[in-house]
C-alpha positions as CSV (number, residue, x, y, z in Angstrom):
1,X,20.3,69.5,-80.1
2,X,19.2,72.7,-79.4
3,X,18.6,74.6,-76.2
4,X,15.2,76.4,-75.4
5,X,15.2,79.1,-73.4
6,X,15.4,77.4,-69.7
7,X,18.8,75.9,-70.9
8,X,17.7,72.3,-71.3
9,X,18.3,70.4,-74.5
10,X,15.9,68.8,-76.6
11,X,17.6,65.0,-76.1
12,X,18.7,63.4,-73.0
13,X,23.0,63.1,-73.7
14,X,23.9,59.5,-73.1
15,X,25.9,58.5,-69.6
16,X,27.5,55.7,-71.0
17,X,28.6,55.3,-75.1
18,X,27.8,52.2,-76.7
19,X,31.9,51.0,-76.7
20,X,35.1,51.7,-74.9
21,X,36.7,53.8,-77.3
22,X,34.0,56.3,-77.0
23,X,34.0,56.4,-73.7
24,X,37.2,57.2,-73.9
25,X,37.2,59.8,-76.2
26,X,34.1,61.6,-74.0
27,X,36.1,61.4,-70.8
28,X,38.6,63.3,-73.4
29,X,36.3,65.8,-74.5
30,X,35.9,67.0,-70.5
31,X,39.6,68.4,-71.2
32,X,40.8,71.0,-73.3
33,X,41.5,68.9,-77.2
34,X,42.3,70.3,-80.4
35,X,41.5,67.4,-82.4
36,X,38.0,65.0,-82.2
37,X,38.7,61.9,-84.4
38,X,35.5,59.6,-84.4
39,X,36.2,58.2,-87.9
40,X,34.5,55.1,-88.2
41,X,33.5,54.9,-84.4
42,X,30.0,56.2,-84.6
43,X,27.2,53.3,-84.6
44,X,25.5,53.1,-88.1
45,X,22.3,54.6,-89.2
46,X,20.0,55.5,-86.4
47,X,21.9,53.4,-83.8
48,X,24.6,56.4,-83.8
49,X,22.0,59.5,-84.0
50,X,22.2,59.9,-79.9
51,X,25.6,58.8,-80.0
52,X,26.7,61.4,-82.3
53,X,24.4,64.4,-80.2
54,X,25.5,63.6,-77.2
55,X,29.3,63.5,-78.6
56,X,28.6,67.2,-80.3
57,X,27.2,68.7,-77.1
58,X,30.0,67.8,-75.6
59,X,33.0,69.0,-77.8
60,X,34.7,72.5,-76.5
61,X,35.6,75.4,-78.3
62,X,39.0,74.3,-77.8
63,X,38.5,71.8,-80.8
64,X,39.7,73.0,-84.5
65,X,39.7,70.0,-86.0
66,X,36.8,67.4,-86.1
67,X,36.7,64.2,-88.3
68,X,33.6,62.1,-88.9
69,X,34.8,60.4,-92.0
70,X,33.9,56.3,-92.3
71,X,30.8,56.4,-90.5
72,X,27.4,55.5,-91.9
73,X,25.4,58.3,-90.5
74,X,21.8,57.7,-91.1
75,X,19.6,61.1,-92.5
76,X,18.6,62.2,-88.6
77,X,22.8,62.5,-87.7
78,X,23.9,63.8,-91.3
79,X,21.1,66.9,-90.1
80,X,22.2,67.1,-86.9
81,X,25.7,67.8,-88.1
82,X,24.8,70.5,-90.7
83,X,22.5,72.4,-87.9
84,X,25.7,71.8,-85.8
85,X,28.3,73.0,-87.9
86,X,25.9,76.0,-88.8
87,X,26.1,77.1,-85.5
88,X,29.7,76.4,-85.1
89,X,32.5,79.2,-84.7
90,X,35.7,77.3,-83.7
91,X,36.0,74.7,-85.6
92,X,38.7,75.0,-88.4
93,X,39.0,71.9,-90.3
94,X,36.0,69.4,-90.3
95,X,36.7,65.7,-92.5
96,X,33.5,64.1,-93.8
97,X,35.0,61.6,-96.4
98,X,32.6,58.8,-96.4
99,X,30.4,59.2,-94.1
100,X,26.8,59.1,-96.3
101,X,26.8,62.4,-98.0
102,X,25.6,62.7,-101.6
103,X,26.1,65.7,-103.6
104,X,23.0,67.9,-102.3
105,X,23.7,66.9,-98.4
106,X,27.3,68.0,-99.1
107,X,26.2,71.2,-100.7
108,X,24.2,71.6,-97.8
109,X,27.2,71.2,-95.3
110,X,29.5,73.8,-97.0
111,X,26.7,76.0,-97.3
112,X,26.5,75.5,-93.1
113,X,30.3,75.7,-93.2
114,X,30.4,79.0,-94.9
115,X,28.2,80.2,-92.0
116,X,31.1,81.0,-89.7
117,X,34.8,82.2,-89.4
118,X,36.3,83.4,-92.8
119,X,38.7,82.1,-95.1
120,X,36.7,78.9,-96.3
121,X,37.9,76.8,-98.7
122,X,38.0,72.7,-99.5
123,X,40.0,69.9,-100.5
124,X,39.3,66.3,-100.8
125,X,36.4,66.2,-103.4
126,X,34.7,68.9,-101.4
127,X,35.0,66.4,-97.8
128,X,37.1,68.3,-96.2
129,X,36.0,72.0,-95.1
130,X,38.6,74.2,-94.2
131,X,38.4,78.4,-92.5
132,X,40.7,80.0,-90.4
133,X,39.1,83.3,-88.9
134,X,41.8,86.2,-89.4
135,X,42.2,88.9,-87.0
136,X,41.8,92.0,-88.1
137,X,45.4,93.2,-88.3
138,X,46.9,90.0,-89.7
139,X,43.6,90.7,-92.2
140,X,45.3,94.2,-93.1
141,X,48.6,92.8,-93.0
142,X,47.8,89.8,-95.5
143,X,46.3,92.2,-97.6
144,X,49.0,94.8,-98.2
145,X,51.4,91.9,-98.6
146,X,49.0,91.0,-101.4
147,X,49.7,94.3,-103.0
């Protein structure tokens, strides 16, 4: 999913999802949302790999909160998520409960969580990432308080 230096992407996004509902939650993601729910929409194993690119490319930075959980994301979308979230700086909260992570591919996506924002934390059995990025003075102001 990443862009070369032209500006075009290394997968063709699809036109048309596989059901209604996720046609209707692209024709969402073309307006400002804070919250992405494909829990348990996504097609299984490598059926959903293009499904869930083309859904990524197209979420705005006005998403904080993104949940994947109840999918059965084949090893092709669980790496496509991690490089994703790596890269990503907006969103807040990202659910992942069931969704075909063992222990070493959820150390892998905290470790691409952490990359970003500050405040990190989790809840959940580790599926559920959390960070809020502070502003510097609410940083300062937090801290005194903490004094």
């Amino acid at each position: 999913m990443e862009e070369d230096d032209e500006g075009s992407l290394d997968f063709v996004p699809l036109e048309v999802m596989p059901s209604m509902r996720l046609n209707d939650v692209v024709k969402n993601l073309d307006k400002p949302t804070s919250v992405v729910n494909l829990d348990a929409l996504i097609p299984p194993k490598e059926a959903g790999e293009l499904v869930l690119k083309t859904l990524l490319y197209k979420i705005q930075p006005s998403v904080k909160v993104l949940s994947v959980r109840f999918n059965n994301f084949s090893s092709g979308s669980i790496e496509c998520l991690i490089d994703w979230i790596a890269t990503n700086n907006h969103v807040e909260m990202f659910y992942t409960m069931n969704c075909g992570l063992d222990e070493r591919t959820r150390q892998r996506m905290e470790d691409a969580w952490k990359k970003n924002l500050t405040g990190h934390r989790k809840e959940n059995m580790g599926f559920t990432f959390i960070r809020v990025t502070f502003e510097k003075e609410e940083e300062a102001k937090l801290l005194e308080a903490a004094k």
